[in-house]
N, C-alpha and C positions, 0 to 999 in steps of 0.2 A: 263382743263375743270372740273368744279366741279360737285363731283358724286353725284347721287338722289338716294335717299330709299323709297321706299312704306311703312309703316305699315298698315298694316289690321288691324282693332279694330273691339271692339262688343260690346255692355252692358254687365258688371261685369267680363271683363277683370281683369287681375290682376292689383292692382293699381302701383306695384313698376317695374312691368313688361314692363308699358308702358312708365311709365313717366321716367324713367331712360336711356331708350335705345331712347327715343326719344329726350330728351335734350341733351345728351351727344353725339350725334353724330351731332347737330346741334352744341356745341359746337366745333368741331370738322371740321366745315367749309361744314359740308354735306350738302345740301337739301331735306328736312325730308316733305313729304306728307304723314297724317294721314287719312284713309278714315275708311269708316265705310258702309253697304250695306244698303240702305235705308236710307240714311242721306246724308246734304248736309254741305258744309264749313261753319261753326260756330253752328252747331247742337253740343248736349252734350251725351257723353258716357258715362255711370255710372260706376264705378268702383270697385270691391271688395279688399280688406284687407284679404291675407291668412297666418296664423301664427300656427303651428304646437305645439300641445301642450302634445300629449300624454298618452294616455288611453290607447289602447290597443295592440294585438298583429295580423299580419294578416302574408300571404304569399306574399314573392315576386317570381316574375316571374320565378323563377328557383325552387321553391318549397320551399324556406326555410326559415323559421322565423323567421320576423322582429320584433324589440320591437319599438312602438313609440316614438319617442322622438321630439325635438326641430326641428325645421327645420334647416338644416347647419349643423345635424349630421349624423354619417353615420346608425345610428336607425332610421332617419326620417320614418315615413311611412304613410300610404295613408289617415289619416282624418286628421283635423286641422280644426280651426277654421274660422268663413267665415265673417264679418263686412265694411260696409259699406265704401267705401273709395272716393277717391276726384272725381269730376267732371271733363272728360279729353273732350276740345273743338276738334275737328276735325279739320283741315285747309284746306280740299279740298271734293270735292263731289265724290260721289262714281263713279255714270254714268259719270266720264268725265275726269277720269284717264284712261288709258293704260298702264299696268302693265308690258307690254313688252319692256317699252320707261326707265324703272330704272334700275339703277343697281346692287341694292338691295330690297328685302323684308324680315319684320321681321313679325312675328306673337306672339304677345303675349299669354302668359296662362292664365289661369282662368278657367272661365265658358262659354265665348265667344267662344272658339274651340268649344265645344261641338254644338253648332247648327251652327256656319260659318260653318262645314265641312260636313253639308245639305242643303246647298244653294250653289242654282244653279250655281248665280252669280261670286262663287268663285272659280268655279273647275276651271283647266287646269293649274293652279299659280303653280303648282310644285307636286312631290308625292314621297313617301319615299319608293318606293318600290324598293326592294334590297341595299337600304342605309344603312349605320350604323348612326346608332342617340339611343340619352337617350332622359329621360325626366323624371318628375315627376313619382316615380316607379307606383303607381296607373294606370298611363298610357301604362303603357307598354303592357298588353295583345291588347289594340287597334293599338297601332303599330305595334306588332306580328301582328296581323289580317290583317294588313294592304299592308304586304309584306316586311317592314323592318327589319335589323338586326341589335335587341335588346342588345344594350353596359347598361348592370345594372348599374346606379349611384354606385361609390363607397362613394359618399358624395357627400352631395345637392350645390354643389358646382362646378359637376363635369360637363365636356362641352366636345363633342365627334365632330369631323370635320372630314365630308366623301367629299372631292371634294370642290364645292362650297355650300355644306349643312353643317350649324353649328347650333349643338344644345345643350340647357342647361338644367338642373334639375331644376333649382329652380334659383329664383334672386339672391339666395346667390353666384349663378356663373356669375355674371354679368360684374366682371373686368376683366376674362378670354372670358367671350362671347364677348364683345365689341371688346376687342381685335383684338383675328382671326376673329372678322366682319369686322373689321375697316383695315386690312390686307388682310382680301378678296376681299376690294374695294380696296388695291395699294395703300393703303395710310403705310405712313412709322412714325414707333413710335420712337421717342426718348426723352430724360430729364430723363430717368430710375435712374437716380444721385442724383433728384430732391427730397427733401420731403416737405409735405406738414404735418403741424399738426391741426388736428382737435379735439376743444376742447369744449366737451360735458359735459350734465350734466341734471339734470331728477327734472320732478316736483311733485314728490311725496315724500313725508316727511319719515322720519326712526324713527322708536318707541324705544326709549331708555327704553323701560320697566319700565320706571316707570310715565306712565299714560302721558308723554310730548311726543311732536312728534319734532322733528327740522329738518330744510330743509336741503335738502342733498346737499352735498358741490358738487363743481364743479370737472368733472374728466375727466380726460386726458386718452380715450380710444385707439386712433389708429393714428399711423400716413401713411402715405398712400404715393406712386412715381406720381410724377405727369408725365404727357404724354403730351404728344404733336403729333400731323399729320398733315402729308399735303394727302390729298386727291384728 
């Protein structure tokens, strides 16, 4: 029987947040229900663009000074950037799920936590108290406060699994979250042999200093395993 997933959305969710964990697990043979609390199947989510750029220096949860950097490093730290991202459609209504009938739930980042986890409507869906889980370090005294035990990112990449609770710092950890998600539904990965090349290239021109600009050639940044599951 194939497995169903919940996602919980909200307006200005993260944009890479949602749309990545929800295509890819449909690819994946899942049945992916996107709800949203006060919305019904084919209402629009708005979306945010978070990218980490780097200004200044704060503390992280253990007391100790971070420098900001890039997101995907282990400097990341708690401001960044915030822009306007895609329009995510919802495919199902909020009032007429049962949350108890899936076998998974994911909750994307953003800005969305911050008021879903003040409505009413969503309590009982799980709680992190005495769990170990990370997340975006900004986050972390909320989930001290919360009753969890706080695993510090060691890079925005990183992804902490207590039980059936898996959780990431940031999208940059999304080929390991998927992963132990897609292993915590029983689905079984292989083609690890496999590669895939993906070839990129940018629309912004390079200044050869002297007053011309030419377009930037095409580049071969990553090649990536491809997966496969049965779920």
């Amino acid at each position: 029987m194939a497995k169903s997933v919940l996602i919980l959305c909200g307006d200005y969710m993260e944009d890479y947040e949602v749309m990545v964990p929800f295509q890819a697990l449909l690819a994946y043979g899942v049945s992916v229900h996107a709800v949203c609390p006060g919305k019904k199947a084919g209402d629009v989510c708005r979306t945010a663009v978070h990218q980490g750029l780097g200004h200044q220096s704060h503390l992280d949860c253990g007391g100790n000074a971070m420098t900001l950097g890039m997101i995907g490093s282990r400097d990341a730290g708690w401001t960044y950037s915030e822009s306007r991202g895609h329009n995510f459609t919802v495919n199902a209504t909020f009032d007429e799920v049962d949350a108890s009938k899936y076998d998974g739930l994911v909750i994307p980042g953003g800005r969305a936590p911050e008021y879903l986890a003040m409505n009413e409507s969503v309590f009982g869906l799980g709680s992190v108290r005495g769990r170990k889980c990370t997340a975006y370090p900004a986050v972390g005294p909320a989930l001290i406060a919360a009753g969890a035990h706080w695993v510090e990112p060691e890079t925005m990449s990183a992804c902490v699994i207590d039980g059936n609770l898996i959780t990431a710092a940031t999208y940059i950890g999304h080929p390991g979250f998927i992963q132990l998600f897609v292993k915590a539904l029983g689905g079984t990965i292989t083609g690890s042999d496999k590669r895939i090349l993906f070839l990129c290239g940018s629309t912004k021109g390079i200044n050869k200093g002297n007053g011309k600009t030419n377009a930037c050639p095409l580049m071969i940044t990553s090649s990536v395993h491809h997966q496969s599951t049965q779920a």
